[in-house]
ChimeraX commands (.cxc) that place a marker at each C-alpha (Angstrom):
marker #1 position 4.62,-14.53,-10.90 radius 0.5
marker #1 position 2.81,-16.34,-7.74 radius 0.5
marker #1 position -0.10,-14.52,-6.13 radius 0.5
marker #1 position -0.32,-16.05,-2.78 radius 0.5
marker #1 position -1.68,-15.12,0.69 radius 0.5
marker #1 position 0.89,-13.74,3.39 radius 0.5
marker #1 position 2.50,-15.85,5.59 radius 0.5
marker #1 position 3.78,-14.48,9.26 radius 0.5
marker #1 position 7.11,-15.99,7.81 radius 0.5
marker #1 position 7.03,-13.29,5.29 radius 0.5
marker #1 position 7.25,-10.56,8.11 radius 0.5
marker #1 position 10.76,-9.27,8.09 radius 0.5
marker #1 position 10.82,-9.45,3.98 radius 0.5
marker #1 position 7.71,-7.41,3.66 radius 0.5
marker #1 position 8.36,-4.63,6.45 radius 0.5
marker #1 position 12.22,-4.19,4.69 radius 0.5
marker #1 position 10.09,-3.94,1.33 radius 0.5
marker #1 position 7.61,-1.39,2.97 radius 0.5
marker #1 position 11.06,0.76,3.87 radius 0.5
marker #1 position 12.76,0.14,0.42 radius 0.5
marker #1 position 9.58,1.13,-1.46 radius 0.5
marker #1 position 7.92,3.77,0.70 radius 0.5
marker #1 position 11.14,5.45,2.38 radius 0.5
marker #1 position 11.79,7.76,-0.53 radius 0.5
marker #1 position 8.59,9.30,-0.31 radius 0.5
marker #1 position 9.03,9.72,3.62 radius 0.5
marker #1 position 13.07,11.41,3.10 radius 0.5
marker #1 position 12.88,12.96,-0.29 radius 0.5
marker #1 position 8.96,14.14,-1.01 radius 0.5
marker #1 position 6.99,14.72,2.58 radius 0.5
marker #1 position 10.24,15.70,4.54 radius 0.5
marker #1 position 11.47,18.52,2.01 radius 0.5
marker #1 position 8.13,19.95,1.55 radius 0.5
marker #1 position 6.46,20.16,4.98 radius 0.5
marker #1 position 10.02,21.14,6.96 radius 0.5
marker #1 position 12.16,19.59,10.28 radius 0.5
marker #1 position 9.72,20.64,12.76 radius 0.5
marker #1 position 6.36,18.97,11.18 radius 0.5
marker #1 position 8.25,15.94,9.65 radius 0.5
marker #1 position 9.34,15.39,13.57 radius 0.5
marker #1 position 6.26,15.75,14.53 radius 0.5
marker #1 position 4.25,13.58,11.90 radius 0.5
marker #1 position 6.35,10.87,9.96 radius 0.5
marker #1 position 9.83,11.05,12.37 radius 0.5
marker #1 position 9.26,7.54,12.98 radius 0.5
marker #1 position 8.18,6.30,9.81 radius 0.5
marker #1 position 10.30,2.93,9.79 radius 0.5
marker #1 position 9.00,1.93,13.31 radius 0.5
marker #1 position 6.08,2.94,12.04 radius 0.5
marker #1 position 5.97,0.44,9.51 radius 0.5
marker #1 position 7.40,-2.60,11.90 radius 0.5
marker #1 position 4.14,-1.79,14.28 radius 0.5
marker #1 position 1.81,-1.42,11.22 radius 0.5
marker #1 position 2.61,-4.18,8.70 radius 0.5
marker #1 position 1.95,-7.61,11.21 radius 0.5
marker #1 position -1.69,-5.56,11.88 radius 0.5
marker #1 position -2.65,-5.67,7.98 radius 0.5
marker #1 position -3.37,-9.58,7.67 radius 0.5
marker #1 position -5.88,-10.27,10.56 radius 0.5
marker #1 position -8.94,-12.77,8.96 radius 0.5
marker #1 position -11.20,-12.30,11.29 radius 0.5
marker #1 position -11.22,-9.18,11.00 radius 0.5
marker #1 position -11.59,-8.54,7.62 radius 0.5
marker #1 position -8.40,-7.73,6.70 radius 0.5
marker #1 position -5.98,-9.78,4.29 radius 0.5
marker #1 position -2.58,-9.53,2.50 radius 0.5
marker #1 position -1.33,-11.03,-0.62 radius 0.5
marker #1 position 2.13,-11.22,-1.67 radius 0.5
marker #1 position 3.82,-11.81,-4.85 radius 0.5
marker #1 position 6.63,-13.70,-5.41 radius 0.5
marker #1 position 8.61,-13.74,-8.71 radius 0.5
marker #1 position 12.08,-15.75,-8.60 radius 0.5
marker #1 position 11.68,-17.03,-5.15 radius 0.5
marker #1 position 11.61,-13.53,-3.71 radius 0.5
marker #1 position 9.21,-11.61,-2.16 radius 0.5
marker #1 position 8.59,-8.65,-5.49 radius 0.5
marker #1 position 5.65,-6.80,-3.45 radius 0.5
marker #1 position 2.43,-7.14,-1.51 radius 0.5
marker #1 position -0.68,-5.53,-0.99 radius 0.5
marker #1 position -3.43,-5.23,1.93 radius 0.5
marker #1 position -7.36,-4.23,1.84 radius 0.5
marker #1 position -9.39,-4.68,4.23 radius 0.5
marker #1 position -13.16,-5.10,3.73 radius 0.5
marker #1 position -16.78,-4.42,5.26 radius 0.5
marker #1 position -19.62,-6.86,4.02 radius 0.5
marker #1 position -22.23,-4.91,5.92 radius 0.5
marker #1 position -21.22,-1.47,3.97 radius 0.5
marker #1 position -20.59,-4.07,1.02 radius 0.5
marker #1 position -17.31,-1.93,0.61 radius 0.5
marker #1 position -13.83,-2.51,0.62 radius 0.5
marker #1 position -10.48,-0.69,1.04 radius 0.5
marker #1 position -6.86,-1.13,-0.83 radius 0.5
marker #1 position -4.27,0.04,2.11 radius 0.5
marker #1 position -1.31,-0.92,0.64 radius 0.5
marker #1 position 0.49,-1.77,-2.19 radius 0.5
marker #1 position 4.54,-1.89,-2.44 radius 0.5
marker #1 position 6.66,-3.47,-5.85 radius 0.5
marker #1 position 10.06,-3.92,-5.31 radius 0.5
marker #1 position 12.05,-1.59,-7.92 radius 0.5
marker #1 position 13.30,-4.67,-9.37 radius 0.5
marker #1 position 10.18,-5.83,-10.18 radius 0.5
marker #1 position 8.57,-2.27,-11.31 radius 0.5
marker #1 position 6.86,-2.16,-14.87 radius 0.5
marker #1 position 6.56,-6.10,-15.11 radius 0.5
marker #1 position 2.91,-6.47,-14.20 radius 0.5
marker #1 position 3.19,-7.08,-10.01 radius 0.5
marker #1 position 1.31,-3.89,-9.29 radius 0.5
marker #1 position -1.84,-4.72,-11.67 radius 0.5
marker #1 position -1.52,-8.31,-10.51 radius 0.5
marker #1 position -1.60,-7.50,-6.79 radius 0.5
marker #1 position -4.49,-4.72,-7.13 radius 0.5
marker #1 position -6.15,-7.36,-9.25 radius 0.5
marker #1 position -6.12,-9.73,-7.28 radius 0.5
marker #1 position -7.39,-7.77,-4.27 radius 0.5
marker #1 position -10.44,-6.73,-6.28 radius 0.5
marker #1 position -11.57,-10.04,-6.85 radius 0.5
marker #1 position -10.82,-11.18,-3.29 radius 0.5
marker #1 position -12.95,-8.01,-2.14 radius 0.5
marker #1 position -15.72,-9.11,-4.63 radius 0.5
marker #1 position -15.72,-12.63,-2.86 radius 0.5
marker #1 position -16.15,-11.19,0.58 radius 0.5
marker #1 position -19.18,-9.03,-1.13 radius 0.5
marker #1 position -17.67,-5.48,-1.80 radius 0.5
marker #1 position -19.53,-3.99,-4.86 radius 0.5
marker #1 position -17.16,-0.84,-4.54 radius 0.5
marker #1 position -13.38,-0.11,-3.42 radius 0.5
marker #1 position -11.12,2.84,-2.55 radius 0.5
marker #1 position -7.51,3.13,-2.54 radius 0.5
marker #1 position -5.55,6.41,-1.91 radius 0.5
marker #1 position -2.39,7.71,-2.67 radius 0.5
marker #1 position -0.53,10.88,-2.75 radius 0.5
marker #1 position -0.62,13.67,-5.48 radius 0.5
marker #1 position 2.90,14.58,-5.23 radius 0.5
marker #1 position 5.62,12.91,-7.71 radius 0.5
marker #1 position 6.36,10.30,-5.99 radius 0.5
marker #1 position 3.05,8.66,-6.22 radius 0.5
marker #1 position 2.63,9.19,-10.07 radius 0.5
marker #1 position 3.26,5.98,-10.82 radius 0.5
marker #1 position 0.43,4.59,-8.51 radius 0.5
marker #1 position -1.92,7.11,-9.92 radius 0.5
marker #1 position -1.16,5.76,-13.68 radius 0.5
marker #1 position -2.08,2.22,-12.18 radius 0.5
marker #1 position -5.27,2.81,-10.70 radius 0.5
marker #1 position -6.26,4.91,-13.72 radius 0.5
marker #1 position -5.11,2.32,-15.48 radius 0.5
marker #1 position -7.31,-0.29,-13.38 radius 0.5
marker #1 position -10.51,1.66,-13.74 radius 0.5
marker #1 position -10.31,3.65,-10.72 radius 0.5
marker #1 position -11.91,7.40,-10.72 radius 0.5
marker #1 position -9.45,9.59,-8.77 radius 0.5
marker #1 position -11.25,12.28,-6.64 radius 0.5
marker #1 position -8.60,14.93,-5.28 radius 0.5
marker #1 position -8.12,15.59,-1.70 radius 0.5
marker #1 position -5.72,18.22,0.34 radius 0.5
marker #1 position -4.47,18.22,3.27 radius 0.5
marker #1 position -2.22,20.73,4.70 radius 0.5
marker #1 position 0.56,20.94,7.28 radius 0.5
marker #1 position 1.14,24.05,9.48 radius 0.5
marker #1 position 3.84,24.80,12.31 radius 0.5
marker #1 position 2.44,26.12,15.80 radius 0.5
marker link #1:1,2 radius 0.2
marker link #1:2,3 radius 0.2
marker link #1:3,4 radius 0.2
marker link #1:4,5 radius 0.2
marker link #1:5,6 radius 0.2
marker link #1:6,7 radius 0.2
marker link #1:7,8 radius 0.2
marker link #1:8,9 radius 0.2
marker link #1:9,10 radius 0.2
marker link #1:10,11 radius 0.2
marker link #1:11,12 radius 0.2
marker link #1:12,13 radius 0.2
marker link #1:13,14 radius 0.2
marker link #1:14,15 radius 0.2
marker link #1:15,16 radius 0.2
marker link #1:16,17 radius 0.2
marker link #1:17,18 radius 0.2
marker link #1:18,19 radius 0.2
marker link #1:19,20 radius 0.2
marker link #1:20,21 radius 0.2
marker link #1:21,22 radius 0.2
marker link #1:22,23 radius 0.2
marker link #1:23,24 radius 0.2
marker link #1:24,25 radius 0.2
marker link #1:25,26 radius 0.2
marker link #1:26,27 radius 0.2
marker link #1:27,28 radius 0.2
marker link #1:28,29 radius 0.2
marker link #1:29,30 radius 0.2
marker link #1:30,31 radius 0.2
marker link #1:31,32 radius 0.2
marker link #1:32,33 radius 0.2
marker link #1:33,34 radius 0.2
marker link #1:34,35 radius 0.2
marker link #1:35,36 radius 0.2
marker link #1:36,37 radius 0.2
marker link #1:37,38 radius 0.2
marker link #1:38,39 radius 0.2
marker link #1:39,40 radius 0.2
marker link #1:40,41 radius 0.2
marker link #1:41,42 radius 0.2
marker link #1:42,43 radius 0.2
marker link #1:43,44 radius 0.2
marker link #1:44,45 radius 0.2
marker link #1:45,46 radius 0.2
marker link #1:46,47 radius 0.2
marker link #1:47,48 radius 0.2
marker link #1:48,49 radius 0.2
marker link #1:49,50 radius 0.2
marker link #1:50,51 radius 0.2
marker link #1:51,52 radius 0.2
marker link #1:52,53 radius 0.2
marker link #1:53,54 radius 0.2
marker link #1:54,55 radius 0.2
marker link #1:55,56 radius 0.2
marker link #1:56,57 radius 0.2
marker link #1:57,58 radius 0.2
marker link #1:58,59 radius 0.2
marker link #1:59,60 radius 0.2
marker link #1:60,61 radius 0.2
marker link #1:61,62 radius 0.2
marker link #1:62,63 radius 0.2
marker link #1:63,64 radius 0.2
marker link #1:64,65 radius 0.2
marker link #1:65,66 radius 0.2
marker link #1:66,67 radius 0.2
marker link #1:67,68 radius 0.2
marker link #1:68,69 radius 0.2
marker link #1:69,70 radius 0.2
marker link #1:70,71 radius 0.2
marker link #1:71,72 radius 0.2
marker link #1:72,73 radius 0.2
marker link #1:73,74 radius 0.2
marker link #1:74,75 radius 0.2
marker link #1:75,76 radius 0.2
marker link #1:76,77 radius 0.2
marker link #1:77,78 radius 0.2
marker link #1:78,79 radius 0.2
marker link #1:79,80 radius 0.2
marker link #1:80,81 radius 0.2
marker link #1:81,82 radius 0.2
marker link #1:82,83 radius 0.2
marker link #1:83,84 radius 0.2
marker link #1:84,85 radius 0.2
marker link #1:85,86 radius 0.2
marker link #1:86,87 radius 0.2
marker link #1:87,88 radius 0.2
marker link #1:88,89 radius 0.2
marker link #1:89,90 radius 0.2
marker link #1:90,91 radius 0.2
marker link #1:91,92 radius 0.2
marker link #1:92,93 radius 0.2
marker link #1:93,94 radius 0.2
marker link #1:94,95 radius 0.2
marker link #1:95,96 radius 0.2
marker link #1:96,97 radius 0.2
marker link #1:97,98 radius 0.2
marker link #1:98,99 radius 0.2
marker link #1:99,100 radius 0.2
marker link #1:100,101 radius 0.2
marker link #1:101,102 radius 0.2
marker link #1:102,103 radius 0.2
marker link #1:103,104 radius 0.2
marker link #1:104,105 radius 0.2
marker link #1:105,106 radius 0.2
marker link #1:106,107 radius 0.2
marker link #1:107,108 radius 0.2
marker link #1:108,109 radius 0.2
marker link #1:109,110 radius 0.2
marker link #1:110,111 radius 0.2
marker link #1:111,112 radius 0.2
marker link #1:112,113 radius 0.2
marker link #1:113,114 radius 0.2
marker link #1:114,115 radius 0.2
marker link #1:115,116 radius 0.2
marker link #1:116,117 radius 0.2
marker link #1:117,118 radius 0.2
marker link #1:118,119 radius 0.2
marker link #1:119,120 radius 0.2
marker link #1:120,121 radius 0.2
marker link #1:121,122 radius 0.2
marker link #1:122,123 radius 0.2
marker link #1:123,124 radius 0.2
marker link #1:124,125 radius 0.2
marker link #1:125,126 radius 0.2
marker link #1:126,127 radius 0.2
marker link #1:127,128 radius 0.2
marker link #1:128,129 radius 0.2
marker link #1:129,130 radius 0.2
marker link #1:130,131 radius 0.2
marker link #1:131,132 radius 0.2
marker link #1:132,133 radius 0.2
marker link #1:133,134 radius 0.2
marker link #1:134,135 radius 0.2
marker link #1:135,136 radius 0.2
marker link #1:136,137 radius 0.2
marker link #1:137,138 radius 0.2
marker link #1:138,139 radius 0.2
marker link #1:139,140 radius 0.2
marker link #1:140,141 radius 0.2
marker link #1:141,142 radius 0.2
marker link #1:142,143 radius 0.2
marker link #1:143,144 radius 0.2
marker link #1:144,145 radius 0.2
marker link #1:145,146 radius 0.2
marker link #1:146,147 radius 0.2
marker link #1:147,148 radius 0.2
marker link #1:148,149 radius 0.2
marker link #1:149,150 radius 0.2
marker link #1:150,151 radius 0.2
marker link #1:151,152 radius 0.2
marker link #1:152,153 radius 0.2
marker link #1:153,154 radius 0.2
marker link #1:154,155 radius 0.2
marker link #1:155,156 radius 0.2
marker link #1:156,157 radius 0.2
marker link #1:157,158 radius 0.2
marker link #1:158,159 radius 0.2
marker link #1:159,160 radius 0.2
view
């Protein structure tokens, strides 16, 4: 597997990846639990969402990179952080494996390789979130598995 910086002709392939990976979560977790009216009014537009976002992650100059990896010739997942050298902190924002290439490494080898780009850059400490629901066990048994200390945090959703 190839570690290698994005490239803006890796666009489309990582925004279809970014659906693929994160659209169950959006349809099957978050829309069930928090109802029609809230999902409308919240995550509606979630695949738009992710066009708009995704070209925004890699920006250099300001401190925020993506990585891709590539096993076969084909995109198998990415990941974004973005970093402050004043704070000397940095921040994992992403990280997507295509199901195909689930349980083969890509997810340690992206986060991985994020850390020591943060380190580079300065950071002494990182954060990455994700969700407590089931969806998002997997990514909690990989940043447990990675050394990360999870601290929990709520939110909640209410109709008006």
């Amino acid at each position: 597997m190839l570690i290698r910086t994005f490239d803006e002709s890796d666009l489309t392939a990582v925004v279809a990846l970014a659906v693929d990976v994160f659209g169950p979560f959006h349809e099957k977790s978050f829309r069930p639990v928090v109802g029609e009216v809230i999902f409308a009014n919240q995550d509606a537009d979630w695949r738009a969402d992710y066009a708009r976002q995704i070209p925004d992650l890699h920006a250099p100059a300001e401190h925020r990179r993506m990585a891709i990896a590539e096993a076969g010739g084909a995109i198998a997942g990415f990941v974004a952080w973005t970093v402050s050298p004043a704070a000397r902190n940095g921040e994992i924002t992403h990280v997507a494996v295509s199901a195909a290439h689930r349980g083969a490494g890509a997810g340690t080898a992206l986060c991985e390789h994020a850390f020591a780009e943060l380190r580079r850059a300065g950071a002494q400490v990182v954060t990455i979130g994700t969700g407590g629901d089931d969806f998002h066990a997997p990514a909690r048994r990989l940043y447990e598995s990675l050394g990360c200390t999870p601290f929990p945090v709520v939110t909640y959703y209410r109709e008006l």
